[in-house]
C-alpha positions in Angstrom: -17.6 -79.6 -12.3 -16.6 -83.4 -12.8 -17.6 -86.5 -10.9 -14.7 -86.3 -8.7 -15.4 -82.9 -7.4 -19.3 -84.2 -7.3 -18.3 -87.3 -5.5 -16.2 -84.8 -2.7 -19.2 -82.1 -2.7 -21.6 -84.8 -1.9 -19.3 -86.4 1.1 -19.0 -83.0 2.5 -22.8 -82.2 2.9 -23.3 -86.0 4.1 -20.8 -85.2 7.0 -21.8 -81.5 7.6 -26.0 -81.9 7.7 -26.5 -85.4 8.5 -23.4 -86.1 10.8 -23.1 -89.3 8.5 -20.5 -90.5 6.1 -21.8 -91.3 2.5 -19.8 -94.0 1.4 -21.1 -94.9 -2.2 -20.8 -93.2 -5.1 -22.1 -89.9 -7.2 -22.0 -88.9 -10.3 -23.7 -86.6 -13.0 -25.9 -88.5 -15.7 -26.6 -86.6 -18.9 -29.7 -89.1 -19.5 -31.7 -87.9 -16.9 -34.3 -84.9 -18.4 -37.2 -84.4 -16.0 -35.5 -85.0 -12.8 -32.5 -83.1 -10.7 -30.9 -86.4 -8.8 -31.9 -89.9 -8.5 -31.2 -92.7 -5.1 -30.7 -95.9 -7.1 -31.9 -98.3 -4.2 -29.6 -101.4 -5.4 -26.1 -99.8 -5.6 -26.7 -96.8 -3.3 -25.4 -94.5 -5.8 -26.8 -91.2 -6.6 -27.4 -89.5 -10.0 -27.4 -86.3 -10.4 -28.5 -83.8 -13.9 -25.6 -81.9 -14.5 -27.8 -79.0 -16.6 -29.0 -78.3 -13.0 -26.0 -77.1 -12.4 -25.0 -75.5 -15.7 -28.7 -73.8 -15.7 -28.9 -72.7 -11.7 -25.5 -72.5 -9.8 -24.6 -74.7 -6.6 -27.3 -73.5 -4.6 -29.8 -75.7 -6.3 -27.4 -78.2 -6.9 -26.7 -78.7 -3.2 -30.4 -78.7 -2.6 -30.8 -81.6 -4.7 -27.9 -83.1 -3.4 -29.6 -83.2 0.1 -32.8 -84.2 -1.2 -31.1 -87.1 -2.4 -28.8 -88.1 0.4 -32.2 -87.7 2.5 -33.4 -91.2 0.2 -29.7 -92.2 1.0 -29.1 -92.0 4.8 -33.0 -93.0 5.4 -32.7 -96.0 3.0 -29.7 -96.8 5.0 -30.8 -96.8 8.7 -34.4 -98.7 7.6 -36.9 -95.8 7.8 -39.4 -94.3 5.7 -37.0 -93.1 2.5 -40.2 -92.4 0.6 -41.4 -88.6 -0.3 -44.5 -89.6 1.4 -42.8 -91.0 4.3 -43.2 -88.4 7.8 -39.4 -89.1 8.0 -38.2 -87.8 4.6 -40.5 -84.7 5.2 -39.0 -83.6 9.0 -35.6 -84.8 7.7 -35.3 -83.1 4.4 -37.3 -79.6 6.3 -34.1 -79.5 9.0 -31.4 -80.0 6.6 -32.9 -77.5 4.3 -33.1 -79.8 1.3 -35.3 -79.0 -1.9 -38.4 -80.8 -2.1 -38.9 -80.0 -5.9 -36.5 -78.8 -8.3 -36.3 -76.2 -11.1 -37.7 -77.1 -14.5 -34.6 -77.7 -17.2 -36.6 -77.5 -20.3 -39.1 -74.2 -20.9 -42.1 -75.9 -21.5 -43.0 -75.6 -25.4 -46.7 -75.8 -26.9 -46.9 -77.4 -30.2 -48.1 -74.9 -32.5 -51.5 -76.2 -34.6 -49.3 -77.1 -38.4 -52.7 -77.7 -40.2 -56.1 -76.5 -41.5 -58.9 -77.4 -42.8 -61.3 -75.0 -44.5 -65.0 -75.8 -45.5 -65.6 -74.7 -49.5 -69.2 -74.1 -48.6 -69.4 -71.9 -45.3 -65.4 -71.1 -45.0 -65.4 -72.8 -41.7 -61.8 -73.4 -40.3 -60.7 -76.4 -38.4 -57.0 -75.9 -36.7 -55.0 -79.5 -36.4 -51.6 -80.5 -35.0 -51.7 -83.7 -37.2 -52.5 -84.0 -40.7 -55.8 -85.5 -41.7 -57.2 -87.2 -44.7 -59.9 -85.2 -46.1 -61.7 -87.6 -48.4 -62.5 -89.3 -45.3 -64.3 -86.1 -43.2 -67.3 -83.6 -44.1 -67.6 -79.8 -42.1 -69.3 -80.4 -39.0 -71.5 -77.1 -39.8 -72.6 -77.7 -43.5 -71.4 -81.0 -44.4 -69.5 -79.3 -46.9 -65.9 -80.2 -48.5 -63.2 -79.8 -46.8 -59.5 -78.6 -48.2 -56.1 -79.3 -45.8 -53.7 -76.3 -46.0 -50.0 -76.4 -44.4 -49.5 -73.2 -41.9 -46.4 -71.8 -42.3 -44.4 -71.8 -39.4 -43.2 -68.8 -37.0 -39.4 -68.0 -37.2 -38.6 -66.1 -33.7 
């Protein structure tokens, strides 16, 4: 989909759930990573992330895209625009907007890259970040300690 289809998509919905024209501009920004669509208060533009769409069809997308034109129309006519606002909730519940969007990214835990192993009493410490050992004792024995790499997981 490019901008110019966006920018017709988004007019369309504006006219069909709200009954108002939008008269600004949208348009897909790649920069965006933990949100679907962004209102930019001072040009009355709207963002949107275009791996919403690549990742999750129209359907989301046009859920976003009322979520946003909900900041838009309410900005507009001077009421609450705000997701805490009463008027964004009522409005965004009867046009059938999405109050939260899917997550892009699977969320990934950092896998522990280091330990540290007491000579005395074999205790092991598991770290993410590497650690000078001259500068630490076990916290069982007070014995040496001895930093080994783990090797990492190929899936």
């Amino acid at each position: 989909m490019t901008d110019t289809e966006l920018q017709k998509r988004v007019e369309e919905i504006s006219s069909a759930f709200f009954n108002r024209p939008f008269l600004h501009k949208a348009y897909f920004n790649v920069r965006l990573r933990t949100t679907g669509g962004r209102y930019v208060l001072r040009t009355h533009n709207i963002e949107l992330n275009p791996k919403h769409y690549e990742m999750f069809g129209m359907e989301e997308l046009d859920g976003i895209i009322k979520h946003e034109l909900c900041h838009y129309h309410l900005h507009i006519t001077g009421r609450g625009y705000k997701h805490r606002d009463a008027d964004f909730k009522v409005l965004l519940g009867k046009v059938g907007g999405s109050r939260y969007c899917q997550s892009v990214k699977p969320v990934v835990k950092k896998q522990n890259q280091y330990a540290l192993v007491c000579h005395s009493c074999d205790m092991r410490y598991l770290r993410k970040r590497r650690m000078d050992t001259k500068k630490y004792v076990c916290g069982r024995c007070r014995g040496k300690l001895v930093l080994y790499q783990l090797e990492e997981e190929n899936e």
